[in-house]
N, C-alpha and C positions, 0 to 999 in steps of 0.2 A: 504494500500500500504506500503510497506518496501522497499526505499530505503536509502541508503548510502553511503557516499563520505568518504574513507581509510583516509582522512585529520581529521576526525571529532572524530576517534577514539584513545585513548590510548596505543600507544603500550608497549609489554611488551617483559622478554628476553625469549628466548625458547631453549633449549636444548645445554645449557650453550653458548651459540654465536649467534645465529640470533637474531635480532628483527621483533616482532610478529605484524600483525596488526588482530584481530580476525573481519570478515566482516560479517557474518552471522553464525547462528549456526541453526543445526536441532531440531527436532521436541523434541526431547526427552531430550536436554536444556532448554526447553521453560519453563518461569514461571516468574512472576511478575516483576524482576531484569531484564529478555532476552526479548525485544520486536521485538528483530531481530531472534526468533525462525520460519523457515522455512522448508519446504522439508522433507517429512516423512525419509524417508532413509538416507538424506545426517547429519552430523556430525557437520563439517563448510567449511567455505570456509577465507582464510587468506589469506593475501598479505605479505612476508615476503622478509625479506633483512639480506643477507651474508656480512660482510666486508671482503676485499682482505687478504687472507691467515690462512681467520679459515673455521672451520668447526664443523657440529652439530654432538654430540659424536655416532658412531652408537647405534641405537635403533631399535626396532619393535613394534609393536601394536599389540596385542590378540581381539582388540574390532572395529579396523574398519580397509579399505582399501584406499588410497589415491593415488590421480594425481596430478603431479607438473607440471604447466606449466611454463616457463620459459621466463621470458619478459625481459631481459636485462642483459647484463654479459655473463660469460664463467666460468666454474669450471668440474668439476667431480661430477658422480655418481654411489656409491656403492652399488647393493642391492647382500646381500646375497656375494657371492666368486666371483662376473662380475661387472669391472668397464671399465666405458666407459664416454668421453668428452661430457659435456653437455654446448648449447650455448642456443641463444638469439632462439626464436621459436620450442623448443621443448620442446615435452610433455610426459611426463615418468609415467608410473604407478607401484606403488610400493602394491602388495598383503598384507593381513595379515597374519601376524608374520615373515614377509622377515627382515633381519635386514639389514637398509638402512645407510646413510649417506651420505651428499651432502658435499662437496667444492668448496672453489673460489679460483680460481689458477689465475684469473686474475690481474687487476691493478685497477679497476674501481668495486662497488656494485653489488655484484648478485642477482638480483629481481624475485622472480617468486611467481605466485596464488599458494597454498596448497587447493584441491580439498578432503577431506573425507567424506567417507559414510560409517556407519552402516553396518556389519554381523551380 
C-alpha cells in the first residue's frame, strides 16, 4: 500500500516561486530512493502553493502533459496566447509543449494538485 499525508513530505521551490510538495511519482521514477513510485503513465502528482503576486516563469514540457486542479485561491492562467481567471474548483489541463504559466492575483495562497503523465 502507498499512502501519504502532503505534511510528511519536504517541500521544495519550483519554477522560481511556488513551493513544491512532490506526492507520488510514476513508474518510470521508481527505484530504491522512490517508494512512492506508482501508475505506469502518470509522472507525479504534487500539491503546490503560489504566494499572492508571483508567478511560475512561463515554461513547457516536451516529456509529459498535466492537470491542475485548483483547491483554494484565485489567480490567472496562461497556456500558450489564452488567459483566462482561475479560482477555487477548477481544473485546467495544460498539453505538451503548450507554454503555461499560472498566477495569484489574489490576497490569500493559491493551492492547487499538479496532475502529470507521461507521452
Amino acid at each position: 500500500m502507498i499512502k501519504i499525508n502532503w505534511r510528511n513530505i519536504h517541500p521544495t521551490i519550483v519554477h522560481g516561486a511556488g513551493i513544491d510538495w512532490r506526492l507520488l511519482s510514476g513508474q518510470s521514477l521508481k527505484d530504491e530512493k522512490n517508494p512512492l513510485a506508482c501508475m505506469k503513465g502518470m509522472m507525479y502528482v504534487a500539491r503546490a502553493c503560489l504566494q499572492p503576486s508571483l508567478s511560475y516563469h512561463p515554461h513547457a514540457h516536451d516529456d509529459h502533459e498535466e492537470v491542475y486542479y485548483i483547491i483554494k485561491g484565485k489567480g490567472e492562467i496562461r497556456i500558450d496566447d489564452e488567459v483566462q481567471p482561475i479560482r477555487d474548483g477548477d481544473i485546467i489541463y495544460i498539453g505538451v509543449k503548450q507554454v503555461h504559466e499560472i498566477r495569484n492575483t489574489g490576497d490569500d495562497m493559491l493551492e492547487f494538485l499538479a496532475f502529470a503523465a507521461q507521452i
